[in-house]
C-alpha positions, 0 to 999 in steps of 0.5 A: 570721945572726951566727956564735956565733964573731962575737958575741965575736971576740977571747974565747978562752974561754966560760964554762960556767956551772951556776947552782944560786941565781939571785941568784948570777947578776948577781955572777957575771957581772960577776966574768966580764965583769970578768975580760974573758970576756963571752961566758957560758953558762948552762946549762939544767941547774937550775930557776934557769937561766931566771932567771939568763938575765933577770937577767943579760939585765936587770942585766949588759948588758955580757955577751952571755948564751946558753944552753947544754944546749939539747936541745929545741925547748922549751928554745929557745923558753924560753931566747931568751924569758928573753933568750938571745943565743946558743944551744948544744946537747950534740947535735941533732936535726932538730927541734932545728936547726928550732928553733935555726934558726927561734929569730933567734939565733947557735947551736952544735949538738953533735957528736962524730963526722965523720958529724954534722959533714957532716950539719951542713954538708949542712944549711948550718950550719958552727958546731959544738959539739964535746963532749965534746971531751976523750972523744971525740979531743981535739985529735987528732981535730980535727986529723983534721977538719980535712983533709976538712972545712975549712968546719966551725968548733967550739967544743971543750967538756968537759973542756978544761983551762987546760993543753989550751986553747992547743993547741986555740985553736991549731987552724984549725978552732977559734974558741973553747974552752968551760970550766970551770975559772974556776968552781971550785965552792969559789969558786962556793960561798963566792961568791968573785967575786974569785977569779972574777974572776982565773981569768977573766982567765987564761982570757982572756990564753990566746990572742986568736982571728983574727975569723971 
């Protein structure tokens, strides 16, 4: 199966995306596209969620859409049959990684301890999400990883800033960085897809990723 990390290789940076208005959707890919950040996320945090994955999907063949706050194995079935590309969970379980696994589609299972990241590993699953990045060591901690566990990949998510960014793309042991900062909820809310657009491709100048 194709590594998350593969679906993209050159983008630094995936967009965490909470959409609250699916009409929304298609404007705001394409401002992100534009701004060279394909590679998207739309968590499923909202009941418009699942329509932003088909519209998007339908309308926006350009991106290549996951889904995102993935915490069941509903939610994966939902999620792959709106059009999900990729999947990524906050944490996992093990009815959950069956699902991700048995779903035909890239994933990133959430962890935030070094006991959940050998159990992973355990499980043949070297792709990770490391959140909340930020609450639970930042760049430190993965640092600290990387040592003793040097197959492990993540995706450092939660509240990873335009300022921390560099310094965790610049770690071995991370393949990209997942944030929010190019969706301020002013821009968001006056549907300012320019301003989308200009963050985005600030967000993608920070650092081309080595192709995993």
């Amino acid at each position: 199966m194709t590594s998350v990390f593969g679906l993209a290789p050159t983008v630094p940076v995936v967009p965490v995306v909470v959409i609250d208005d699916a009409a929304d959707a298609v404007p705001l890919a394409r401002a992100l596209v534009a701004g060279g950040l394909p590679l998207i996320e739309v968590t499923l945090r909202t009941p418009a969620a699942l329509d932003a994955l088909r519209a998007i999907t339908a309308e926006v063949p350009e991106a290549v859409v996951g889904a995102g706050t993935v915490v069941s194995a509903a939610g994966v079935v939902d999620a792959v049959g709106a059009g999900a590309r990729f999947l990524v969970g906050p944490g996992w379980t093990e009815r959950l990684l069956g699902a991700m696994r048995d779903s035909g589609v890239p994933f990133l299972p959430g962890v935030s301890t070094a006991s959940e990241v050998v159990a992973l590993l355990e499980r043949g699953v070297r792709d990770m999400k490391f959140f909340p990045a930020e609450a639970a060591g930042g760049i430190p901690y993965l640092k600290s990883l990387a040592g003793p566990l040097p197959r492990a990949r993540f995706c450092p998510t939660g509240g990873v800033s335009p300022a921390s960014a560099p310094a965790y793309l610049a770690l071995p042991n991370v393949g990209c960085v997942g944030g929010t900062w190019m969706l301020p909820p002013d821009a968001l809310a006056a549907r300012d897809w320019a301003r989308v657009e200009e963050l985005a491709r600030g967000a993608a100048a920070l650092r081309t990723p080595v192709s995993p």
